[in-house]
C-alpha positions as CSV (number, residue, x, y, z in Angstrom):
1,X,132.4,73.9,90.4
2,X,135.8,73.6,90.0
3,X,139.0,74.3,87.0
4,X,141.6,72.6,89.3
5,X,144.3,73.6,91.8
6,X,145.8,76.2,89.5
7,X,147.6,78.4,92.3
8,X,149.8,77.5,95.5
9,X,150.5,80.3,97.8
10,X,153.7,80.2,100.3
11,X,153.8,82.3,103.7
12,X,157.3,84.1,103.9
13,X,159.1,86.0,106.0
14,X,161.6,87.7,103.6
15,X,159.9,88.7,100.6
16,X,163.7,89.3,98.6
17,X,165.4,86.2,99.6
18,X,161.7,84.3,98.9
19,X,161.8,85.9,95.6
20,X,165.6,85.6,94.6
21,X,164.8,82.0,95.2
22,X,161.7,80.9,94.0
23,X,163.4,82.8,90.6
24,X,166.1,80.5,90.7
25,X,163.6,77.4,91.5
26,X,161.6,78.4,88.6
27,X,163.9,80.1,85.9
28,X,161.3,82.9,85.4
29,X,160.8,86.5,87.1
30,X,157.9,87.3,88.7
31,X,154.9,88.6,86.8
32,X,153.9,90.1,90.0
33,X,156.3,92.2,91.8
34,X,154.6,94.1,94.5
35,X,155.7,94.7,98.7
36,X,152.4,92.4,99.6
37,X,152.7,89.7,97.0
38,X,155.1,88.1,94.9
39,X,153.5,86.0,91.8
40,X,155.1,83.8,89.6
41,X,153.4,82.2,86.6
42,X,155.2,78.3,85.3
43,X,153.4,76.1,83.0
44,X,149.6,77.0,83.7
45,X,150.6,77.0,87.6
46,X,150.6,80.3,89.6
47,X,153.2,80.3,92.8
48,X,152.6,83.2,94.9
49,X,154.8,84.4,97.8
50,X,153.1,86.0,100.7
51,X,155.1,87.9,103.3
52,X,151.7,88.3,105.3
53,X,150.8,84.2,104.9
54,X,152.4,83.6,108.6
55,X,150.1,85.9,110.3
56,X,146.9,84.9,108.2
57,X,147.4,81.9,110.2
58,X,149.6,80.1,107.3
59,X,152.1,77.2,108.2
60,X,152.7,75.7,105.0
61,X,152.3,76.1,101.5
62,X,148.0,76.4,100.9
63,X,146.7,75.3,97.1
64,X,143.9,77.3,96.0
65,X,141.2,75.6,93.9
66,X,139.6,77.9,91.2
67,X,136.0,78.1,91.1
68,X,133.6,80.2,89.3
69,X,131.3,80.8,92.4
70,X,133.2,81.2,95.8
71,X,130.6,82.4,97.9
72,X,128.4,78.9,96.5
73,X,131.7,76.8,96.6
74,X,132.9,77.9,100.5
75,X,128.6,77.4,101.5
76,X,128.5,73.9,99.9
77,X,132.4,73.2,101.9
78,X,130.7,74.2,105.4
79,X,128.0,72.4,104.2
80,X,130.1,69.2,103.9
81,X,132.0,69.6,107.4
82,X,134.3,72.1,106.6
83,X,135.7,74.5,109.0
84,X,136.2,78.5,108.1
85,X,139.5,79.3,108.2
86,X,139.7,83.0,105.9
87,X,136.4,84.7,104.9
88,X,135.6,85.6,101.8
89,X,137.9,88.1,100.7
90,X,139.1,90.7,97.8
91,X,142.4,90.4,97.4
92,X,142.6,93.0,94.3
93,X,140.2,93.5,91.0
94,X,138.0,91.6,92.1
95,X,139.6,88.4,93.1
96,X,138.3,86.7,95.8
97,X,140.1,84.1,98.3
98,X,139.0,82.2,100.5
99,X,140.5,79.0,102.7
100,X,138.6,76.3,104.8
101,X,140.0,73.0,106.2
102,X,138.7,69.9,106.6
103,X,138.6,67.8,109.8
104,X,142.2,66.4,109.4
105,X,143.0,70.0,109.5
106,X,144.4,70.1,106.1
107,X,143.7,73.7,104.2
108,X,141.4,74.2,101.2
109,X,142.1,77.2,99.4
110,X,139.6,79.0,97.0
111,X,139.9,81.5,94.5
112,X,137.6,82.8,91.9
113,X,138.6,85.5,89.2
114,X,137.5,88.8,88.6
């Protein structure tokens, strides 16, 4: 069901001074350098940088767990107690995202490649 939490996305509100930092932080430039997403690729682990995050309804940092059937992974989540959070969505070539949380509140993010 699952390879692992592979990618952590953070909610910003300044895209530059996010990115001139988490550069620093990591000692890399970004592999993704675009106005609605910042991506940065360290050691296997992807840290994205969302200027959008805060009104998706983000208040922290949210790990995504990669999954090679979203739309089996989020039903079996629901399934289990889980509470929607963010549908089912593309979020370029074919990526799909989604985040639930369970009933501590804490987010579950999912991602499956294109």
């Amino acid at each position: 069901m699952t390879e692992g939490m592979k990618t952590i996305i953070y909610p910003v509100k300044d895209l530059a001074e996010a990115k001139a930092l988490y550069s620093e932080l990591l000692g890399v430039e970004p592999v993704m350098d675009e106005a609605y997403y910042v991506g940065f690729r360290v050691g296997g682990q992807d840290i994205g940088l969302d200027p959008h995050g805060h009104s998706k309804g983000m208040t922290g940092p949210v790990g995504y767990w990669h999954v090679d059937d979203i739309r089996s992974a989020v039903s079996a989540l629901l399934g289990a107690g889980a509470e929607a959070v963010q549908d089912i969505q593309d979020v370029g070539g074919g990526k799909l995202t989604a985040i639930v949380k369970d009933s501590d509140g804490n987010t579950i993010g999912l991602i499956q490649a294109a």
